[in-house]
N, CA, C and O atoms as a GROMACS GRO file, in nm:
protein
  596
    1UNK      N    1   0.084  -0.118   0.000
    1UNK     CA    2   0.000   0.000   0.000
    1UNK      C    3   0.089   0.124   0.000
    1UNK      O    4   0.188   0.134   0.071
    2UNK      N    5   0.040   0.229  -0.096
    2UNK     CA    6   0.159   0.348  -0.061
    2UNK      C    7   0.096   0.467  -0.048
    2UNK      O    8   0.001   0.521  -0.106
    3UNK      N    9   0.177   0.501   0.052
    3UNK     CA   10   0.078   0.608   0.131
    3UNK      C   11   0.165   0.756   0.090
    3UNK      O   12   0.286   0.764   0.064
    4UNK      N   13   0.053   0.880   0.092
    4UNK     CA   14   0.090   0.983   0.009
    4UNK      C   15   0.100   1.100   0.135
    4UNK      O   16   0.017   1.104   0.226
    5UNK      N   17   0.203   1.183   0.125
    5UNK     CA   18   0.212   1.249   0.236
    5UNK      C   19   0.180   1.354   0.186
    5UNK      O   20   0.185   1.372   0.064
    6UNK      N   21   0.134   1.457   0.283
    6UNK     CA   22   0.074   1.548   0.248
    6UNK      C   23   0.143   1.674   0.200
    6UNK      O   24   0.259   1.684   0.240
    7UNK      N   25   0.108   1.753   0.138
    7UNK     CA   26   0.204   1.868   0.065
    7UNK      C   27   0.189   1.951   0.123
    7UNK      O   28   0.270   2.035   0.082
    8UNK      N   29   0.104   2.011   0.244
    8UNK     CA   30   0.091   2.167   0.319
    8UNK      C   31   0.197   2.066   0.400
    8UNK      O   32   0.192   2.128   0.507
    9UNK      N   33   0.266   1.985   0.419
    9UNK     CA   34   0.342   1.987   0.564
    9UNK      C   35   0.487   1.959   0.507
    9UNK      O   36   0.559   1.878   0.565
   10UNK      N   37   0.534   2.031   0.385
   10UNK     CA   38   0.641   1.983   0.335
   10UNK      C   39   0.627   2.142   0.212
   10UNK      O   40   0.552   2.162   0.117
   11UNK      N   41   0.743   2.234   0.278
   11UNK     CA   42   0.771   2.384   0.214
   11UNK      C   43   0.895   2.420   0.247
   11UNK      O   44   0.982   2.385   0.326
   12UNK      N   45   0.876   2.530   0.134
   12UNK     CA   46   1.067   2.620   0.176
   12UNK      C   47   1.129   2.508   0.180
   12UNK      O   48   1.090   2.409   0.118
   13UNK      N   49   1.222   2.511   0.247
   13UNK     CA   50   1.385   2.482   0.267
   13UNK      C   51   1.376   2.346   0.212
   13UNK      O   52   1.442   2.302   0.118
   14UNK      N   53   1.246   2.254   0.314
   14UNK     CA   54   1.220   2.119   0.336
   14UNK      C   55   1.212   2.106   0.181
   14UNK      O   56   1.280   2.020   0.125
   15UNK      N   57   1.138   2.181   0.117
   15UNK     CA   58   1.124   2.059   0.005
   15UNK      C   59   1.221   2.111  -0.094
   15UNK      O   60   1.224   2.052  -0.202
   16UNK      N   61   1.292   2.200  -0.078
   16UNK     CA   62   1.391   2.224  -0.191
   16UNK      C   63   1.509   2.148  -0.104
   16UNK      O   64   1.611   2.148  -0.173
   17UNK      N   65   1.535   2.074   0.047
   17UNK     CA   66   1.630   1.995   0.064
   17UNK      C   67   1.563   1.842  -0.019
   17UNK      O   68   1.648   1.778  -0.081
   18UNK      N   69   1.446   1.799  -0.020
   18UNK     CA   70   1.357   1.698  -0.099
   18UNK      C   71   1.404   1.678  -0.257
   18UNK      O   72   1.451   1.583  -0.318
   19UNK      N   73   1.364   1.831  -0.298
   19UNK     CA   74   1.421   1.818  -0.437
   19UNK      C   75   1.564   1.764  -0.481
   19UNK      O   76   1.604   1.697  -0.576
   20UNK      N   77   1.601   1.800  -0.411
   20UNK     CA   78   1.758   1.771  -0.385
   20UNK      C   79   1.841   1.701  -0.410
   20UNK      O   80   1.935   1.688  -0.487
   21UNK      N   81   1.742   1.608  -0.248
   21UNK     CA   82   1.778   1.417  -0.302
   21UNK      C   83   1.693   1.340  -0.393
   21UNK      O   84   1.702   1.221  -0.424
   22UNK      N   85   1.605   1.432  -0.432
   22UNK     CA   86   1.567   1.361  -0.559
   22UNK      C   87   1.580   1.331  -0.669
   22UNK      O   88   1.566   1.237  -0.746
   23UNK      N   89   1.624   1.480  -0.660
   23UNK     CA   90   1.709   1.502  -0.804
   23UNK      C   91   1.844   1.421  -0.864
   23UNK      O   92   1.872   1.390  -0.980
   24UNK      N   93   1.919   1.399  -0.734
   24UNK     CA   94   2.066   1.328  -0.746
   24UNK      C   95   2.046   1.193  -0.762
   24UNK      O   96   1.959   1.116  -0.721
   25UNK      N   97   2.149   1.179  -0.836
   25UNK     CA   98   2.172   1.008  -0.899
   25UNK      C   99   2.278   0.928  -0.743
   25UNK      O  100   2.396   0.952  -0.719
   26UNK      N  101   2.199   0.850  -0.675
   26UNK     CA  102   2.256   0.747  -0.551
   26UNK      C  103   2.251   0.852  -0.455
   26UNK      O  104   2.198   0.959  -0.483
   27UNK      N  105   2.313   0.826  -0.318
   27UNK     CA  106   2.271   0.886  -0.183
   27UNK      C  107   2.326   1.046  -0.205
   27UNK      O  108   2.410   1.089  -0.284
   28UNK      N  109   2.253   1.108  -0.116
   28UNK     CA  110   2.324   1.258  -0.075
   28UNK      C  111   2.404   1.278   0.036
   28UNK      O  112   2.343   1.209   0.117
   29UNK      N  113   2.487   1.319   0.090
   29UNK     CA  114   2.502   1.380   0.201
   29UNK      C  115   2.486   1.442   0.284
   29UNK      O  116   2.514   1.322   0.289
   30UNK      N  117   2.465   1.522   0.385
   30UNK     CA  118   2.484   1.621   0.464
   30UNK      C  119   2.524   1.721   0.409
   30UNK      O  120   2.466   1.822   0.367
   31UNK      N  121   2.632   1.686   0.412
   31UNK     CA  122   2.731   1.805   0.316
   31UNK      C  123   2.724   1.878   0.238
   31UNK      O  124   2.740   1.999   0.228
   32UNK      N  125   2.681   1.738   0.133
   32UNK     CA  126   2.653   1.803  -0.012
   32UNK      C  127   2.507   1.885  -0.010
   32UNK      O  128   2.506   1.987  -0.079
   33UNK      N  129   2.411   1.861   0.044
   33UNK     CA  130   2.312   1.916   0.074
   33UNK      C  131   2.349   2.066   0.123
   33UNK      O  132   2.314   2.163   0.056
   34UNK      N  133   2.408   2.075   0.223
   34UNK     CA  134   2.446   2.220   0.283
   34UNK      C  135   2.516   2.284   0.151
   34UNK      O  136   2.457   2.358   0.073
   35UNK      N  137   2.634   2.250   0.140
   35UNK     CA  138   2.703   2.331   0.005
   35UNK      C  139   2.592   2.342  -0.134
   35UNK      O  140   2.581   2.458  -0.172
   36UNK      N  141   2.528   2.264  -0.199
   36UNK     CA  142   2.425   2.296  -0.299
   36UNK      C  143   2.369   2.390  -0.284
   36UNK      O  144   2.382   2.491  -0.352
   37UNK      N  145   2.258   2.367  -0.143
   37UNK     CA  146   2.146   2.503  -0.142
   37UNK      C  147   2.235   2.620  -0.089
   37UNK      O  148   2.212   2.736  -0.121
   38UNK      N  149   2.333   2.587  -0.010
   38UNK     CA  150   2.369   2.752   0.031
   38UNK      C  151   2.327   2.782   0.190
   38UNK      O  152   2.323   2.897   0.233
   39UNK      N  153   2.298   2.668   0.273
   39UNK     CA  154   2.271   2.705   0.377
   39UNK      C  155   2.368   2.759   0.486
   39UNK      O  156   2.490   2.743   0.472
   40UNK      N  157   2.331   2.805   0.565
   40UNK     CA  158   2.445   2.872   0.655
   40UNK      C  159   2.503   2.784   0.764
   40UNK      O  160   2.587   2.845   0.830
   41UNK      N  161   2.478   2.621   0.813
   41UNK     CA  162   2.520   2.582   0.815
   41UNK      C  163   2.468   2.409   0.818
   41UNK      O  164   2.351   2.370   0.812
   42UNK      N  165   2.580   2.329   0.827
   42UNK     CA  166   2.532   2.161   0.785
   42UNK      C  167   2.424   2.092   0.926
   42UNK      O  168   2.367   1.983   0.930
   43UNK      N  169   2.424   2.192   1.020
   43UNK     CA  170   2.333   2.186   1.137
   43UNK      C  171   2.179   2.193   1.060
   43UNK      O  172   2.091   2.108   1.061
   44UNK      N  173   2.180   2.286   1.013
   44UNK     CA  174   2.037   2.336   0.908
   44UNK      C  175   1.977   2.249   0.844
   44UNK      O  176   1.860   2.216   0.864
   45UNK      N  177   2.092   2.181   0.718
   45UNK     CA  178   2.041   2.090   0.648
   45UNK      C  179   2.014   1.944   0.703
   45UNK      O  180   1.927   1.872   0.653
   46UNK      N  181   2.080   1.911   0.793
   46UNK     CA  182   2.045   1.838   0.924
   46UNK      C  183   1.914   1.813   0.990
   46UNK      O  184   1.861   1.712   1.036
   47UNK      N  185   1.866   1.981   0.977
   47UNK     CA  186   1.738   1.993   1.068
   47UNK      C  187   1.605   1.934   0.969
   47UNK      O  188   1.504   1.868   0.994
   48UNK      N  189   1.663   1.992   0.848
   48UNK     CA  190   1.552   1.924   0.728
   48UNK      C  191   1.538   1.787   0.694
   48UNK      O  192   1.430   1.737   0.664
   49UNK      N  193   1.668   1.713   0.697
   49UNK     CA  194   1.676   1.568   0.637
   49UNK      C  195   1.623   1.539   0.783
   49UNK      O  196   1.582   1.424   0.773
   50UNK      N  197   1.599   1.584   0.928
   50UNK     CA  198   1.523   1.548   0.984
   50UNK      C  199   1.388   1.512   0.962
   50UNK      O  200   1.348   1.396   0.965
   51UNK      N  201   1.307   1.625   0.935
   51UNK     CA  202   1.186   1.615   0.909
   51UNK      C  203   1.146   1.510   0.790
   51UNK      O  204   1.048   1.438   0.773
   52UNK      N  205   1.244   1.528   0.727
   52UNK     CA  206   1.187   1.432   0.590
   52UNK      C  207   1.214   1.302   0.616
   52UNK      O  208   1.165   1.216   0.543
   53UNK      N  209   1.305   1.261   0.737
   53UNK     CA  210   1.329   1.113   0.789
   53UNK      C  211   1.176   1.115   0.887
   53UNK      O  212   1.088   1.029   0.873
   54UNK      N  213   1.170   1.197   0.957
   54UNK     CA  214   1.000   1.182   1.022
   54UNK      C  215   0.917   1.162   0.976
   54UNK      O  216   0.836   1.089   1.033
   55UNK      N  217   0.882   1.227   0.820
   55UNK     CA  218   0.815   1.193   0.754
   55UNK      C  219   0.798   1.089   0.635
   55UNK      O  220   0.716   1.078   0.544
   56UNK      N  221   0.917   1.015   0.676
   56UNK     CA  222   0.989   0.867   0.578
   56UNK      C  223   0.939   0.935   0.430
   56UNK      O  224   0.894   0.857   0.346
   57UNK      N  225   0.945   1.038   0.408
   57UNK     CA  226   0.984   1.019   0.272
   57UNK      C  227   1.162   1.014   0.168
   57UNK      O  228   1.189   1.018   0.048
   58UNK      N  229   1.241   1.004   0.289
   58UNK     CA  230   1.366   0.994   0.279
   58UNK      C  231   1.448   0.874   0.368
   58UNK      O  232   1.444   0.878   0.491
   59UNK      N  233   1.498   0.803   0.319
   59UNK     CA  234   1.554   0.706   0.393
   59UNK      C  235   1.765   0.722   0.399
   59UNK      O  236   1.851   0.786   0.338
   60UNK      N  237   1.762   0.658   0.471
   60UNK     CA  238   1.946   0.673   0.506
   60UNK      C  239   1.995   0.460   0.425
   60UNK      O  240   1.950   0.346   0.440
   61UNK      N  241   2.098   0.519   0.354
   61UNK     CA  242   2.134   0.410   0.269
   61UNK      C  243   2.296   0.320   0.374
   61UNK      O  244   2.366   0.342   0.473
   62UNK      N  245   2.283   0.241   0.290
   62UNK     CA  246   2.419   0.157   0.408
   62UNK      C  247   2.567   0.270   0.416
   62UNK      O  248   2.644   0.265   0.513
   63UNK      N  249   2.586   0.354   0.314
   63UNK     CA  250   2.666   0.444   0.355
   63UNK      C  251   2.626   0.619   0.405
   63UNK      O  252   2.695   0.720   0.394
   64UNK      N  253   2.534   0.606   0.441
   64UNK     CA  254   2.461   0.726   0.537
   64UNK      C  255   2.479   0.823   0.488
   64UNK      O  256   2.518   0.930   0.536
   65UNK      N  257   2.427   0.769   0.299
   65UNK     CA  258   2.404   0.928   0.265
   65UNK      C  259   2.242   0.852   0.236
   65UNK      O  260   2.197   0.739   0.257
   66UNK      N  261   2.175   1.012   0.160
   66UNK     CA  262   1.984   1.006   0.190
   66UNK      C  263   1.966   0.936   0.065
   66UNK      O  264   2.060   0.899  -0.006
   67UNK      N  265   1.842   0.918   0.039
   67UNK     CA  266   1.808   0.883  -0.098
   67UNK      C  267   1.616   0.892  -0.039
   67UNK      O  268   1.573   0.866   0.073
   68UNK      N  269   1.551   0.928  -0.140
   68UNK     CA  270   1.450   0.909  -0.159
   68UNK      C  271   1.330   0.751  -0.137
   68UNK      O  272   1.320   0.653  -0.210
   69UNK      N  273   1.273   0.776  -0.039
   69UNK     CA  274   1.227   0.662  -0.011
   69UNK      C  275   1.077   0.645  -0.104
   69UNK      O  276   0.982   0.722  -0.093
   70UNK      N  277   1.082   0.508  -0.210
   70UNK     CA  278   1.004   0.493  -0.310
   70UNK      C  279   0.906   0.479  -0.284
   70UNK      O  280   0.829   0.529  -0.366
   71UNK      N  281   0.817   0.385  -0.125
   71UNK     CA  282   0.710   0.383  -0.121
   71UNK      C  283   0.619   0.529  -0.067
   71UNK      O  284   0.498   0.543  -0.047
   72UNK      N  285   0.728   0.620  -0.053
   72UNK     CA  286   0.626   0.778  -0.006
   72UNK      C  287   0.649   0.811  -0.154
   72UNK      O  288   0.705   0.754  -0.248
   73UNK      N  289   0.568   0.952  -0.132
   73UNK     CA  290   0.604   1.034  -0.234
   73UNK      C  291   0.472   1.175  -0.178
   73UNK      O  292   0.364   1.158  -0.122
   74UNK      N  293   0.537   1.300  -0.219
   74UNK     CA  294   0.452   1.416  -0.244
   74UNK      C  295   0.294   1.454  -0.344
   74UNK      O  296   0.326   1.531  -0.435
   75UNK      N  297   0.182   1.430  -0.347
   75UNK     CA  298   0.088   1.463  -0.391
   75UNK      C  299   0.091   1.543  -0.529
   75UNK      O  300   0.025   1.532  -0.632
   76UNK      N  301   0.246   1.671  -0.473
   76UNK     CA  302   0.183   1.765  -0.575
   76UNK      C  303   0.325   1.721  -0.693
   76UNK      O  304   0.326   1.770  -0.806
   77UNK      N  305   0.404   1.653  -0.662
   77UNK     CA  306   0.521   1.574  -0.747
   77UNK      C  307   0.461   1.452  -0.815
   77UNK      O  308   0.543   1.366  -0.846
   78UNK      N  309   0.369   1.435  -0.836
   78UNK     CA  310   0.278   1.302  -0.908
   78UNK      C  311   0.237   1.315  -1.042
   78UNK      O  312   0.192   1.231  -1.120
   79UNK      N  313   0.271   1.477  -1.060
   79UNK     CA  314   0.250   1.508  -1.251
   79UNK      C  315   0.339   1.529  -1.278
   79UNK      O  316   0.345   1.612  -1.368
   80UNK      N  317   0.427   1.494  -1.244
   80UNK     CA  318   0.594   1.528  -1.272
   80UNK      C  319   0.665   1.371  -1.316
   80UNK      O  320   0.633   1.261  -1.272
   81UNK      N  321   0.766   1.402  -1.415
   81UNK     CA  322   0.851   1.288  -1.448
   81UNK      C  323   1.015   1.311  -1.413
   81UNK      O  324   1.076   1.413  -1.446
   82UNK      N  325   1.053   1.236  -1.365
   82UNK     CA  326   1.223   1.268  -1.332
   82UNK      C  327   1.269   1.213  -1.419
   82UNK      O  328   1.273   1.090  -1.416
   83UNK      N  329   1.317   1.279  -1.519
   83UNK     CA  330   1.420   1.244  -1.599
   83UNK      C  331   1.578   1.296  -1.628
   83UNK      O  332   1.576   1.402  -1.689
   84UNK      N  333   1.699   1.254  -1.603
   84UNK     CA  334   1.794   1.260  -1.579
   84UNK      C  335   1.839   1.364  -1.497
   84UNK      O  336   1.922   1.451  -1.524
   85UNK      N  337   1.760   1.343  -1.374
   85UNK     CA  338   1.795   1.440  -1.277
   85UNK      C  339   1.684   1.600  -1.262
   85UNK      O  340   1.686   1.676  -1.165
   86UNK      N  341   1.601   1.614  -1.379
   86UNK     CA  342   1.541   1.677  -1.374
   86UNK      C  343   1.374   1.664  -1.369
   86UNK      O  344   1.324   1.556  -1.399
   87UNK      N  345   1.294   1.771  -1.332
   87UNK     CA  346   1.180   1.729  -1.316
   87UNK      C  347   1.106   1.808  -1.408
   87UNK      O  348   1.102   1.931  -1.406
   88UNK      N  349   1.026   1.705  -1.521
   88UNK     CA  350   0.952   1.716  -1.645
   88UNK      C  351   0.827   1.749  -1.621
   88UNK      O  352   0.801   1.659  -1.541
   89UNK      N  353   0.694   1.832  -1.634
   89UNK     CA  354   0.573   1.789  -1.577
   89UNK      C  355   0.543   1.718  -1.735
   89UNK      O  356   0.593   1.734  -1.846
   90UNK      N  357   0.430   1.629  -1.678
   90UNK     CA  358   0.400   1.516  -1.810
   90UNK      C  359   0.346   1.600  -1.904
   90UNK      O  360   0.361   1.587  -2.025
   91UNK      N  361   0.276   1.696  -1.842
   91UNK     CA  362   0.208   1.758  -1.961
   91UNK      C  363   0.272   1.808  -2.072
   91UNK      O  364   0.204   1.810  -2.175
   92UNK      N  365   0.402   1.855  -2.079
   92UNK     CA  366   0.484   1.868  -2.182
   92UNK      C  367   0.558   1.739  -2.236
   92UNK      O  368   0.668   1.749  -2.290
   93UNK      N  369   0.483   1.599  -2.219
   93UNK     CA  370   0.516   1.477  -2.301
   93UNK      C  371   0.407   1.522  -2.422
   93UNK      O  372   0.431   1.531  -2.542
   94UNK      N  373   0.285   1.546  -2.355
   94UNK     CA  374   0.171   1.541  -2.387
   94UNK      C  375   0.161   1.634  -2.562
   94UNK      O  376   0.116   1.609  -2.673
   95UNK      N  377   0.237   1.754  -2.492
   95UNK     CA  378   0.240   1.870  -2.606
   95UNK      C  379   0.308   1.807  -2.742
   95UNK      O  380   0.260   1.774  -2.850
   96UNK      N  381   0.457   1.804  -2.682
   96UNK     CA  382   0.564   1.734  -2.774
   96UNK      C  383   0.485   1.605  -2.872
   96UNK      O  384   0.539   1.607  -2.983
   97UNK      N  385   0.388   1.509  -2.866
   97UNK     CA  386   0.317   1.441  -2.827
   97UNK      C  387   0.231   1.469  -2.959
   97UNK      O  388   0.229   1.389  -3.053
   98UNK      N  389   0.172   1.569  -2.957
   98UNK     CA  390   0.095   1.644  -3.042
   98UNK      C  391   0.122   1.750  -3.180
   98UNK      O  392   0.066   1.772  -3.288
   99UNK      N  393   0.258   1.807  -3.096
   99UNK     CA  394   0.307   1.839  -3.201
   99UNK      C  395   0.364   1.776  -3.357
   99UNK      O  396   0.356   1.798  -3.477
  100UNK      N  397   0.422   1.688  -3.265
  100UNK     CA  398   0.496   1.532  -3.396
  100UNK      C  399   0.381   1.523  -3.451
  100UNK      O  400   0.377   1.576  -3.562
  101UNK      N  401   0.260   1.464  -3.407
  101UNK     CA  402   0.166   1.466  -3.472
  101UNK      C  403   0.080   1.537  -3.548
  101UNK      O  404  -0.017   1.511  -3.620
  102UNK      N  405   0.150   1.648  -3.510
  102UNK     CA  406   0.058   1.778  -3.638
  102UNK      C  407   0.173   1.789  -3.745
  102UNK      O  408   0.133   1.817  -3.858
  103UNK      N  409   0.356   1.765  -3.723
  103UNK     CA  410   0.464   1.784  -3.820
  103UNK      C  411   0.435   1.660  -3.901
  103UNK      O  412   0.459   1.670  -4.021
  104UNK      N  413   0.388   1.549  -3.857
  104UNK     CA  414   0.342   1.410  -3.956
  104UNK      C  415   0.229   1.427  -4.046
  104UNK      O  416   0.220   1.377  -4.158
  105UNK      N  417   0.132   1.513  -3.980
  105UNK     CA  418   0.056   1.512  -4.084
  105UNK      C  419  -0.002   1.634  -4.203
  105UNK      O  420  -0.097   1.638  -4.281
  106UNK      N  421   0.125   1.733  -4.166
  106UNK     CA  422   0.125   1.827  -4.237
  106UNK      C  423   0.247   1.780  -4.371
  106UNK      O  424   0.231   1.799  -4.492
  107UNK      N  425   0.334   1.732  -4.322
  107UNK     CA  426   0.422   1.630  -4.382
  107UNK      C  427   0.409   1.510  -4.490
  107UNK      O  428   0.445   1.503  -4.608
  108UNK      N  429   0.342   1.419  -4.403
  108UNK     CA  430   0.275   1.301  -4.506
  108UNK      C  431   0.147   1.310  -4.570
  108UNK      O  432   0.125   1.265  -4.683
  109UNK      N  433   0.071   1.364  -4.506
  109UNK     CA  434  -0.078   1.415  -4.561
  109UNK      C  435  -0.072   1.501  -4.703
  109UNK      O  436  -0.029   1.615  -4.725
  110UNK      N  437  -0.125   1.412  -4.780
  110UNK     CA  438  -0.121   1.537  -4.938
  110UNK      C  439  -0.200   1.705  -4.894
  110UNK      O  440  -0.314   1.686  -4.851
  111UNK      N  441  -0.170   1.811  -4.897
  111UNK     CA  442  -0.204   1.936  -4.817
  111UNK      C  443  -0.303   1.995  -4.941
  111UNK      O  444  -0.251   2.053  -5.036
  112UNK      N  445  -0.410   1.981  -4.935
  112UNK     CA  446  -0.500   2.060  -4.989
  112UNK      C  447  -0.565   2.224  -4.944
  112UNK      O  448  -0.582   2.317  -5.022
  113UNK      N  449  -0.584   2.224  -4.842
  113UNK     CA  450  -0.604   2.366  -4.752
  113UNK      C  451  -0.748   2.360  -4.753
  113UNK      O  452  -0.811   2.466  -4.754
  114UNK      N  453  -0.822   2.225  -4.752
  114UNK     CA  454  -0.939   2.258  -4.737
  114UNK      C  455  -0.955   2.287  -4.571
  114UNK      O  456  -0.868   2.306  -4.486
  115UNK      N  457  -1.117   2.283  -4.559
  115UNK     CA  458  -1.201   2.290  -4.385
  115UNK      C  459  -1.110   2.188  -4.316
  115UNK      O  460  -1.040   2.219  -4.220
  116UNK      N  461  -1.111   2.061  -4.370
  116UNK     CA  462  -1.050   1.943  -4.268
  116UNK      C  463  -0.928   2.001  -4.209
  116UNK      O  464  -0.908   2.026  -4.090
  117UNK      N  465  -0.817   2.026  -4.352
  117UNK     CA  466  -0.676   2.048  -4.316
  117UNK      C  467  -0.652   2.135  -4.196
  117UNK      O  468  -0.574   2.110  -4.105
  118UNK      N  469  -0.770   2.293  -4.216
  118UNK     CA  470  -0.753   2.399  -4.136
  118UNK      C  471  -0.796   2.382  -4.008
  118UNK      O  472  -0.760   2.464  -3.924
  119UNK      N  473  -0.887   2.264  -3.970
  119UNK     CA  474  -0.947   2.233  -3.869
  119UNK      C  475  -0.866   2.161  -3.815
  119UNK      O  476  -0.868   2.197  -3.697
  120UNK      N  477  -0.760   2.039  -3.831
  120UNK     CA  478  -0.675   1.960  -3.830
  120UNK      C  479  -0.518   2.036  -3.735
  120UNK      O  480  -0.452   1.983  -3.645
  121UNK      N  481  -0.505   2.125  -3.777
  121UNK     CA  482  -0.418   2.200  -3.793
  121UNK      C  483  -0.448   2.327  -3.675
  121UNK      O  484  -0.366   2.368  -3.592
  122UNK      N  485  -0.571   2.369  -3.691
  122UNK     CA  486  -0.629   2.454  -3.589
  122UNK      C  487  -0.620   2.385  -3.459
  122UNK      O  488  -0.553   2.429  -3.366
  123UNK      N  489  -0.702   2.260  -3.454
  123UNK     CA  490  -0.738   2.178  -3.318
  123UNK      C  491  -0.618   2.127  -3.267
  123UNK      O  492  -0.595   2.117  -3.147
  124UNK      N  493  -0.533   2.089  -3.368
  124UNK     CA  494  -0.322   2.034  -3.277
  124UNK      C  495  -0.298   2.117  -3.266
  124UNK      O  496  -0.250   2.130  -3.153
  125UNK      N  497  -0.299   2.216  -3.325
  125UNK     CA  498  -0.228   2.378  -3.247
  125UNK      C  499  -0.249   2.418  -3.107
  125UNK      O  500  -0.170   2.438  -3.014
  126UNK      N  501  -0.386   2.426  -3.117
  126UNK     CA  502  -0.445   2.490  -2.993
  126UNK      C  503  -0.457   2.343  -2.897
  126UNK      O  504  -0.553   2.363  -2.822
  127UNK      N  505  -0.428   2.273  -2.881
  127UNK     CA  506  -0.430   2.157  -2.807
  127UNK      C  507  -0.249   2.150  -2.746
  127UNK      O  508  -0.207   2.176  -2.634
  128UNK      N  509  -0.202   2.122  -2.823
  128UNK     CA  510  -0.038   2.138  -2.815
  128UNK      C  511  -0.017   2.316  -2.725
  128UNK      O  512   0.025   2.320  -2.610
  129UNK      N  513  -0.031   2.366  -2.754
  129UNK     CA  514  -0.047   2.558  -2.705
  129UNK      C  515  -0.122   2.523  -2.532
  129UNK      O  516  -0.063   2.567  -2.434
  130UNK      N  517  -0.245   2.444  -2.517
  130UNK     CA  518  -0.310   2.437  -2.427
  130UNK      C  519  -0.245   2.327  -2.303
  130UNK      O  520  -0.268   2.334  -2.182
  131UNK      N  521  -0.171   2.240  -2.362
  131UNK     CA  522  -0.061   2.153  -2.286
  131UNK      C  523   0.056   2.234  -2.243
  131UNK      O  524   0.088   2.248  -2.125
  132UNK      N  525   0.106   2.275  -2.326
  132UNK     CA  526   0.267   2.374  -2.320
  132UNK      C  527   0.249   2.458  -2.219
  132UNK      O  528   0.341   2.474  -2.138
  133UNK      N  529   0.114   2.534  -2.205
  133UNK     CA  530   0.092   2.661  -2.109
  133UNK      C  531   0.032   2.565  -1.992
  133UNK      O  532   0.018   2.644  -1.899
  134UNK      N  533   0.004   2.485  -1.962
  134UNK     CA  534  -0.053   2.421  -1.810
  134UNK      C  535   0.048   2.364  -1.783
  134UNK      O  536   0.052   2.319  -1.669
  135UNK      N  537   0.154   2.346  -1.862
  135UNK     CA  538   0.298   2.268  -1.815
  135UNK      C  539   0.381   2.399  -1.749
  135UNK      O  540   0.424   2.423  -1.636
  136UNK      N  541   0.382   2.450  -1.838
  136UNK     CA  542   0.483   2.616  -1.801
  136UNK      C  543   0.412   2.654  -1.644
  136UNK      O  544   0.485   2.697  -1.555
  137UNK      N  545   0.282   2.636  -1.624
  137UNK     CA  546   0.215   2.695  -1.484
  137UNK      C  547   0.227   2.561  -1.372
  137UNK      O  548   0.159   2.563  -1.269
  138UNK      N  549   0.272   2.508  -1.387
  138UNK     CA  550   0.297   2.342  -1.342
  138UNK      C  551   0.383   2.356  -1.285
  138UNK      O  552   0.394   2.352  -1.162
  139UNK      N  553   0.504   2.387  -1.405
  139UNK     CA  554   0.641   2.386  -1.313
  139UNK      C  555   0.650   2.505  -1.252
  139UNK      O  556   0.721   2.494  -1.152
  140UNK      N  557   0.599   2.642  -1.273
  140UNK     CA  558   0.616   2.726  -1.193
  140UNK      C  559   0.601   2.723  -1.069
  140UNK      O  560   0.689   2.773  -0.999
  141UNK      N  561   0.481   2.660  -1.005
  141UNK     CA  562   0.431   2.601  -0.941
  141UNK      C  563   0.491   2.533  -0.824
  141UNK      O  564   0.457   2.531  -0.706
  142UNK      N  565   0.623   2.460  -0.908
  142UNK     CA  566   0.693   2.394  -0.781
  142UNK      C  567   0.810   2.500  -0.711
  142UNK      O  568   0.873   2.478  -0.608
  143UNK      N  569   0.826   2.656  -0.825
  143UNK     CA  570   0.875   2.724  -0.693
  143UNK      C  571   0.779   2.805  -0.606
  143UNK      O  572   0.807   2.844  -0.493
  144UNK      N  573   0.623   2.835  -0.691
  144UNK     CA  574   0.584   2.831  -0.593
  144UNK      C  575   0.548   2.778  -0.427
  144UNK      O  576   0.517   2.838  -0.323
  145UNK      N  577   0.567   2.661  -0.458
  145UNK     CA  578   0.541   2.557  -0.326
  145UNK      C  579   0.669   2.580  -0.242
  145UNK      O  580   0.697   2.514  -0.141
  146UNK      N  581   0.737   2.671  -0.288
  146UNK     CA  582   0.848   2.667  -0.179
  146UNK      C  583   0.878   2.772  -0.095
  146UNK      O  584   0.979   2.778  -0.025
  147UNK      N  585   0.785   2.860  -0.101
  147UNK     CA  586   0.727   2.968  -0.008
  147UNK      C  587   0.672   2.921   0.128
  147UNK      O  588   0.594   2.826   0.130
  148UNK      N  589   0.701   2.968   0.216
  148UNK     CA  590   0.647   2.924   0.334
  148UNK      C  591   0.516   2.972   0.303
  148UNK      O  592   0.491   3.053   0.214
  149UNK      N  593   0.418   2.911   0.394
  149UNK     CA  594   0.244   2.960   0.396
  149UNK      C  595   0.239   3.096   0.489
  149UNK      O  596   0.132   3.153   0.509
   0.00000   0.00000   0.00000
């Protein structure tokens, strides 16, 4: 069963120390945590990989650096894809997605310019346009969440 922790109890510091170890490929440190974000000191980042060990969404590996513990996860990180270290929201699979599909069939499709074509062409546009912009407010989104309340 995997249980979803809640996102008002995980801001600021906490979840940009979260992002962190999420982002990184194998365990984090202490250390490296303090030197990345810039905190003033490794006591600090300490105080965070606390909370996020309280809240097991972070676990300690056989050499006691963090790593992300797979059966938690954040609510509002669930439209998001990590891909090589970075975080994708899906909705820009979605766009990309649509687009190929309007360059294929403007491409292979013999192009007449009738109603269909313009409608064809109208509706992937504005569909692809309507993904791209809820993705762009998506990821903004996650610096929003890093404002304290």
């Amino acid at each position: 069963m995997r249980v979803v922790a809640e996102a008002k109890r995980i801001y600021g510091k906490t979840l940009d120390v979260y992002l962190c170890i999420l982002t990184k490929d194998g365990g984090v440190g202490v250390r490296d945590i303090w030197r990345e974000l810039g905190f003033s000191s490794p006591s600090l980042a300490q105080y965070h990989v606390n909370k996020l060990l309280d809240l097991r969404l972070i676990e300690a590996d056989f050499d006691g650096k963090y790593i992300v513990n797979d059966q938690e996860s954040i609510e509002a990180l669930r439209s998001f894809l990590l891909l090589r270290g970075m975080l994708i929201p899906r909705l820009t699979i979605y766009s990309a997605l649509l687009l190929g599909l309007m360059v294929s069939y403007v491409s292979l499709w013999p192009w007449r310019g009738d109603f269909r074509d313009l409608a064809t062409l109208f509706i992937g546009l504005f569909s692809a346009a309507a993904f791209l912009f809820e993705a762009v407010k998506q990821y903004r989104g996650l610096t929003f969440m890093k404002r304290e309340p």
